[in-house]
C-alpha positions in Angstrom: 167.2 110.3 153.4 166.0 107.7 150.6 163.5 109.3 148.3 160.0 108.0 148.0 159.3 109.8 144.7 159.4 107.6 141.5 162.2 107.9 139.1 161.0 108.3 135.4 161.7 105.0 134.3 159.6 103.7 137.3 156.5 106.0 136.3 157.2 105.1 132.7 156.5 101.3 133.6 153.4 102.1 135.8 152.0 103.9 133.1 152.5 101.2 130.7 150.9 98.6 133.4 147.8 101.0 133.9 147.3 101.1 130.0 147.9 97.2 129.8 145.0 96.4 131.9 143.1 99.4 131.1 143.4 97.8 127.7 142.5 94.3 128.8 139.3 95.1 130.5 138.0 96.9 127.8 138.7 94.1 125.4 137.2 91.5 128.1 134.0 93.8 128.0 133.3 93.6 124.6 134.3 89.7 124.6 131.6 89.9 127.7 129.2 91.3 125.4 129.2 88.7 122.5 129.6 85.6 124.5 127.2 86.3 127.8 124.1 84.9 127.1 121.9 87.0 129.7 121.9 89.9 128.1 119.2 91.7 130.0 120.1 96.0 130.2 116.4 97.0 129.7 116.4 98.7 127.5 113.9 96.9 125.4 111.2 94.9 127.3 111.4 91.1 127.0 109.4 90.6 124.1 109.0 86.4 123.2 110.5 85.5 120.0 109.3 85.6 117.2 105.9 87.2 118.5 107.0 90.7 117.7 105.5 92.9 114.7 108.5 92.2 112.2 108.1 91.4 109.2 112.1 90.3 108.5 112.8 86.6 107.3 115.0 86.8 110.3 114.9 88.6 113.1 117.9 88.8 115.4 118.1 88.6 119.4 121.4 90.3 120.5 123.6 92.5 123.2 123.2 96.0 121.7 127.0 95.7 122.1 127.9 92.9 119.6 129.8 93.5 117.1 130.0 90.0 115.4 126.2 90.0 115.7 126.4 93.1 113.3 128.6 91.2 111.0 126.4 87.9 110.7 123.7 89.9 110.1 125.5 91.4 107.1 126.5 88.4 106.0 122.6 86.8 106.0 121.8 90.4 104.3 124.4 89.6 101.6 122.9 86.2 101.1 119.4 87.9 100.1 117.7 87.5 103.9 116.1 90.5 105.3 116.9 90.7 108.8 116.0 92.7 111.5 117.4 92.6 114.9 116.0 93.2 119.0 118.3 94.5 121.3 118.9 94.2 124.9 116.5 91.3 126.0 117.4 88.4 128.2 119.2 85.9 125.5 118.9 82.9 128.3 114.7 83.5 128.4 115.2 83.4 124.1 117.4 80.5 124.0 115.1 79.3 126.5 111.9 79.6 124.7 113.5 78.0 121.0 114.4 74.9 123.0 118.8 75.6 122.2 120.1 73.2 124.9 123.1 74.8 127.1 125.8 73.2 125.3 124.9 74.5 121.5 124.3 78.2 122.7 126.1 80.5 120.5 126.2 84.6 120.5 123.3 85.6 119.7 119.4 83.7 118.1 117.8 84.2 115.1 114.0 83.4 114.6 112.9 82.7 110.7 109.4 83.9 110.6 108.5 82.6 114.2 108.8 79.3 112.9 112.7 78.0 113.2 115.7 78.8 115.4 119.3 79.5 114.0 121.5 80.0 117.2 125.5 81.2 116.6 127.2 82.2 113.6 125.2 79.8 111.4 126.1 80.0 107.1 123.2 81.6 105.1 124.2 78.8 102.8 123.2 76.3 105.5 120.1 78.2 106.4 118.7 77.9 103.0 119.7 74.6 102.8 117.3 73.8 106.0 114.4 75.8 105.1 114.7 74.1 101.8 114.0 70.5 103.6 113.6 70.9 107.0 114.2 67.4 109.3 111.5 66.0 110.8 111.3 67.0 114.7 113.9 69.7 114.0 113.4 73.2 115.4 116.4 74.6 113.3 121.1 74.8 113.5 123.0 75.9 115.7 127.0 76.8 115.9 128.3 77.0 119.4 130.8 78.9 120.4 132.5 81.8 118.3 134.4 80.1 115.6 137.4 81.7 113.5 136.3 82.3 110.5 132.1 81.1 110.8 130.3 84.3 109.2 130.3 87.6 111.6 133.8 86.1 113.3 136.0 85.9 110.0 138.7 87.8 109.9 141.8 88.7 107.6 142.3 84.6 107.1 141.7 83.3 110.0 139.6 80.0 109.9 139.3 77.1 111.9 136.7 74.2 110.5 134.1 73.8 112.6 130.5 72.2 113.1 127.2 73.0 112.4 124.5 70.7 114.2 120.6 70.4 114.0 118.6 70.6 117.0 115.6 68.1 117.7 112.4 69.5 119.1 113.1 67.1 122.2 116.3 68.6 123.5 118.8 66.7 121.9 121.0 68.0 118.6 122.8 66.3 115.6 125.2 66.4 113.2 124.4 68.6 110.2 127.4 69.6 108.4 131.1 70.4 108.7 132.3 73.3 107.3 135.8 73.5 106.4 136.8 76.6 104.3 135.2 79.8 105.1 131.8 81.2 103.6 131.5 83.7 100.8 129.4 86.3 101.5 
């Protein structure tokens, strides 16, 4: 009679299979969380940006979940910005409301004093640089994506240039600067 137990080398492979995709759907959950940009788990009501009672330069719309939101934060924090951060809100309403078209949408939004939008992972260099002489008819920079490398996503060497662009009050977004070696902090 054939034996429908598993042998030990047949358990050992399951076992191994169940803590692959155990592994991969928790690493797809936090990848979820820094790249899905409706972010709703009310847990903080919907608040418009930059109507809030901060009094940061920046204040930060993210998943309570993002780490790489953490990390640009420190860098802007490092580059003399205070910053302070609101959790859990519906990023597509934000995004919405600062006018970031579809196709520059990055992680997570960052509001300078109600004024100007900095969407992704966006140099503190750069910022200052805009503040310093805003465009006409711009509303503020964006980075889309998740770069390798852009502040909050560097890590241990890993870089990949990649563009910042300006975005127009009417929708549409420009060229700003390319950045080609990674930011200090």
């Amino acid at each position: 009679m054939p034996s429908t137990l598993p042998k030990s080398g047949d358990r050992d492979l399951s076992l191994s299979r169940l803590f692959s995709l155990l592994l991969l759907v928790l690493l797809g959950g936090l990848t979820a969380a820094c790249s899905n940009t409706n972010t709703n788990t009310n847990t903080t009501a919907a608040v418009p940006a930059g109507t809030g009672e901060h009094t940061e330069d920046i204040v930060v719309y993210k998943s309570p979940f993002c780490l790489c939101c953490k990390e640009w934060m420190a860098h802007l924090e490092q580059n003399d910005f205070s910053v302070g951060s609101e959790n859990g809100l519906d990023m597509a309403s934000v995004k919405q409301q600062w006018g970031v078209p579809a196709s520059m949408q990055g992680c997570h939004t960052g509001v300078w004093r109600g004024q100007y939008v900095f969407e992704g992972h966006v140099p503190a260099r750069l910022i200052r640089k805009f503040l310093a002489n805003p465009p006409k008819d711009s509303i503020g920079l964006t980075v889309p994506g998740m770069p390798k490398g852009s502040p909050g996503m560097y890590r241990g060497g890993e870089f990949e240039p990649y563009v910042v662009y300006q975005i127009q009050r009417n929708g549409e977004y420009r060229f700003y600067e390319r950045v080609t070696a990674p930011e200090a902090s």
